[in-house]
Residue frames as qw, qx, qy, qz and C-alpha x, y, z in Angstrom:
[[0.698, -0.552, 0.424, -0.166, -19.27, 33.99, 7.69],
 [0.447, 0.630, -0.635, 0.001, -16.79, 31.57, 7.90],
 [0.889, -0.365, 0.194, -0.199, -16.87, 28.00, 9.18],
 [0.120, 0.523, -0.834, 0.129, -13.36, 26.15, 9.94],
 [0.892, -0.200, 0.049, -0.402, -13.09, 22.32, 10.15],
 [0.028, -0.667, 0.742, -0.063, -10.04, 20.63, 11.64],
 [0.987, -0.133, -0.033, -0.079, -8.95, 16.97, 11.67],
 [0.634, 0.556, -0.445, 0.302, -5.58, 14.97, 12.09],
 [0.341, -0.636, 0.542, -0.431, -4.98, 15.37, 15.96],
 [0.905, 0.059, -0.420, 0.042, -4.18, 12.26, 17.63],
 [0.681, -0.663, 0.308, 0.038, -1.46, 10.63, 19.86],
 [0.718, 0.607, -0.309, 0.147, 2.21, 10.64, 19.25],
 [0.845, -0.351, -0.059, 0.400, 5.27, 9.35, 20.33],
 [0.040, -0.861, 0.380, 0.335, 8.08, 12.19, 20.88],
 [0.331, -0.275, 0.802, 0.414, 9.91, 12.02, 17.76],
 [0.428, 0.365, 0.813, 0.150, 7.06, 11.23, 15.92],
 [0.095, -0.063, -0.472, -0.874, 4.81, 13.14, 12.80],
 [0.298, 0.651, 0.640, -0.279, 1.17, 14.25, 13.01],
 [0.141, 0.007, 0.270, 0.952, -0.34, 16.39, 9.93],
 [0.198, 0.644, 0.599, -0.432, -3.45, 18.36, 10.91],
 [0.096, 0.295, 0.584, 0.750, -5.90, 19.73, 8.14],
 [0.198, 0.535, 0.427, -0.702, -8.43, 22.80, 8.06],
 [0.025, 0.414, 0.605, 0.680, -10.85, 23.56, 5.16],
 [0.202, 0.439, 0.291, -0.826, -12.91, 26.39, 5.38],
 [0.173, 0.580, 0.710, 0.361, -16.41, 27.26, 3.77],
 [0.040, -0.843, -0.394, 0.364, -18.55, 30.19, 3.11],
 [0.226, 0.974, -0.033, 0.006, -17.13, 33.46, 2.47],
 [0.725, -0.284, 0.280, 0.562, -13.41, 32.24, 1.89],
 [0.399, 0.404, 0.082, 0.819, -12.58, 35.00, -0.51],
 [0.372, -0.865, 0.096, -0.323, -12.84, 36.94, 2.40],
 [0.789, -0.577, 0.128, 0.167, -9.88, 35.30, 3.97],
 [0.317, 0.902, -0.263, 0.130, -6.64, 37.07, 4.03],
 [0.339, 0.375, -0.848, 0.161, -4.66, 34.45, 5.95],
 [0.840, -0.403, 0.048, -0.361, -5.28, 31.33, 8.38],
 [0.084, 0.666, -0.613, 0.417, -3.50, 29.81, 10.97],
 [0.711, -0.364, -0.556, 0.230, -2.72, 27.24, 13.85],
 [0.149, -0.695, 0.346, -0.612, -2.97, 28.24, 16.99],
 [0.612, -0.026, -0.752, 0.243, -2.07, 25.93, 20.33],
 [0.515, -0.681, 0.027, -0.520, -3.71, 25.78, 24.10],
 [0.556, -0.142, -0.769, 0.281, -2.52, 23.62, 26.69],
 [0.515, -0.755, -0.375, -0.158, -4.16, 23.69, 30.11],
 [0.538, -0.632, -0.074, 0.554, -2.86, 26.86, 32.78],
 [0.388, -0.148, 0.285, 0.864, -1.32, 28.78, 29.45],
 [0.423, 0.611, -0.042, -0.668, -2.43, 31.58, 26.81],
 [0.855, 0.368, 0.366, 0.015, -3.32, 30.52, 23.60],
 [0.322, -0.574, 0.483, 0.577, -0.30, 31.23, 21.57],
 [0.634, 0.651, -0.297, -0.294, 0.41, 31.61, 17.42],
 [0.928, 0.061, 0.361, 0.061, 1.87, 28.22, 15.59],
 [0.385, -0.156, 0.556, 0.720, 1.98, 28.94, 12.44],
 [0.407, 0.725, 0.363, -0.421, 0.07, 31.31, 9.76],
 [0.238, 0.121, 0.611, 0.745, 0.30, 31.77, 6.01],
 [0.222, 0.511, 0.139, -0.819, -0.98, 34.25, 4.11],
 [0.660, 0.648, 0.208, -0.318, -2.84, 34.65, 0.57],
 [0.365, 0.830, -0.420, 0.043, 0.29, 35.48, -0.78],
 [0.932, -0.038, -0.339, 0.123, 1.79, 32.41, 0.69],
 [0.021, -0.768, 0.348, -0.537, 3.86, 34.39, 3.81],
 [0.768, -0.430, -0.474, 0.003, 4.17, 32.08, 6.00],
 [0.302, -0.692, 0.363, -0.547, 4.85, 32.92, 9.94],
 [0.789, -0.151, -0.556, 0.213, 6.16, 30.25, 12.93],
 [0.684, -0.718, 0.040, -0.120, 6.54, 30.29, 16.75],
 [0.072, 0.752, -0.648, 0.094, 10.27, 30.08, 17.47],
 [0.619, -0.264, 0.687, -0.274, 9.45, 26.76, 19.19],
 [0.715, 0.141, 0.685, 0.002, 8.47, 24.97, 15.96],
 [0.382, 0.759, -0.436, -0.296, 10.93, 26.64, 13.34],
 [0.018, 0.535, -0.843, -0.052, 12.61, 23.55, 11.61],
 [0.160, -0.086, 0.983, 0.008, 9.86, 21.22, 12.73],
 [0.266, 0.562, 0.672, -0.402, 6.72, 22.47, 11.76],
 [0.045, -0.124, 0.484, 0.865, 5.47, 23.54, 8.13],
 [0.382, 0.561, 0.437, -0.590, 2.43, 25.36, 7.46],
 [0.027, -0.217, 0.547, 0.808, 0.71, 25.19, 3.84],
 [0.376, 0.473, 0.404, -0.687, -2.30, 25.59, 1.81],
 [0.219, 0.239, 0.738, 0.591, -4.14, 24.76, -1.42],
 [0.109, 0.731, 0.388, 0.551, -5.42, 27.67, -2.61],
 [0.063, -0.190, 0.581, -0.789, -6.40, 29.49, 0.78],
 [0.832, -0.221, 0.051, -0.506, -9.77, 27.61, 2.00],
 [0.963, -0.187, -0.193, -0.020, -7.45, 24.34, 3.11],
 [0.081, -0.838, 0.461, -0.280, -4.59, 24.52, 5.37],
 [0.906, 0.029, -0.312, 0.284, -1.88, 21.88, 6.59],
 [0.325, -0.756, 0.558, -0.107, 0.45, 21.85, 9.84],
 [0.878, 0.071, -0.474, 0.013, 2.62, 19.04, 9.04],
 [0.588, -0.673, 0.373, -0.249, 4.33, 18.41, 12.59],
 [0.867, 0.072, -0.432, 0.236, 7.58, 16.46, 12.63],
 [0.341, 0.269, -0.463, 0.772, 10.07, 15.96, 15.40],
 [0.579, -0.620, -0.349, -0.398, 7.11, 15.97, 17.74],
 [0.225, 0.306, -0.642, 0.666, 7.91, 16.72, 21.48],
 [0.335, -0.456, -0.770, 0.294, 6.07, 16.55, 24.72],
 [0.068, -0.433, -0.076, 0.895, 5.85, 20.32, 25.14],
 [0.247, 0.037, -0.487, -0.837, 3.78, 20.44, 21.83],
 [0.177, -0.384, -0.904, 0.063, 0.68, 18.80, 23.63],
 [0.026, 0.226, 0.010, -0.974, -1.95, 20.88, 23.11],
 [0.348, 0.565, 0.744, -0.074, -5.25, 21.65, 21.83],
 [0.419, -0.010, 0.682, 0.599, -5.00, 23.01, 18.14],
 [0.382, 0.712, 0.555, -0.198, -7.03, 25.68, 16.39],
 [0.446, 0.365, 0.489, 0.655, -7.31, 26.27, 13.21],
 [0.014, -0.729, -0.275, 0.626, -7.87, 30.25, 12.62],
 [0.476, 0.500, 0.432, 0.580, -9.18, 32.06, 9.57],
 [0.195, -0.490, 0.065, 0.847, -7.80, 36.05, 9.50],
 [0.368, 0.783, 0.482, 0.138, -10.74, 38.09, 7.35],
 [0.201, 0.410, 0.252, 0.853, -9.72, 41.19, 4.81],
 [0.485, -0.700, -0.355, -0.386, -11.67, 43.47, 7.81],
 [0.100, -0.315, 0.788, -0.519, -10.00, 42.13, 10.86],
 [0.678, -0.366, 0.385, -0.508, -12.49, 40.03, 11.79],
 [0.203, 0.552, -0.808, 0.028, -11.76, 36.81, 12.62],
 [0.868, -0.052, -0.171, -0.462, -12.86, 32.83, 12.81],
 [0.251, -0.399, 0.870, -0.144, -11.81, 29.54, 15.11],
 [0.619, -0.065, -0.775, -0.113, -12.39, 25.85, 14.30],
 [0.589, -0.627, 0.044, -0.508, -13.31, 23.86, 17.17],
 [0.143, -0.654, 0.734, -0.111, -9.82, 22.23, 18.29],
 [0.934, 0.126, -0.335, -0.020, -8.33, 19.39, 17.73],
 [0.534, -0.682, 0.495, 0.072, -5.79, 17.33, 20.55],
 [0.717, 0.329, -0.550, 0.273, -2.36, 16.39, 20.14],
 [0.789, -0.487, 0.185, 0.324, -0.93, 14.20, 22.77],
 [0.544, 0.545, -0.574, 0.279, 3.03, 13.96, 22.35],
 [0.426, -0.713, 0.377, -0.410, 3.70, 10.99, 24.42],
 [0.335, 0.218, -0.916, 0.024, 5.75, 7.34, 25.22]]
């Protein structure tokens, strides 16, 4: 198994920077990439941003340019979030993508984006 722990959410002013962190434990050389994923309330949960072992990294059209996904080693992960908007309010899980398919969630962190 694999246990995910997120921090870093918060309130921001649009315009502003938040940088959320995930560290994973356990069986991390079982993990073949890991990812943000984003909820707000009435939608689907949608892909952020994901990087791979091999340092691949993947983004949501919505937060090419302002969002940058990275990792030390692959058991700690980083959304750094500039250029923050109102539309990026959301509730934030971290996701770890096993060699298998199977697959592990943190237990979400909120971002506001608001004046």
């Amino acid at each position: 198994q694999v246990q995910l722990v997120e921090s870093g959410g918060g309130l921001v002013q649009p315009g502003g920077s938040l940088r959320l962190s995930c560290a994973a434990s356990g069986r991390v050389f079982t993990i073949y990439a890991m990812g943000w994923y984003r909820q707000s309330p009435g939608k689907q949960r949608e892909l952020v941003a994901r990087i791979t072992r091999d340092d691949t990294t993947t983004y949501a059209d919505s937060v090419k340019g302002r969002f940058t996904i990275s990792k030390d080693a692959i058991d700690t992960v980083y959304l750094q979030m500039n250029s923050l908007k109102p539309e990026d309010t959301a509730v934030y899980y971290c996701n770890a993508f096993l060699y298998g398919s199977d697959e592990y969630w943190g237990q979400g962190t909120q971002v506001t984006v608001s004046s």
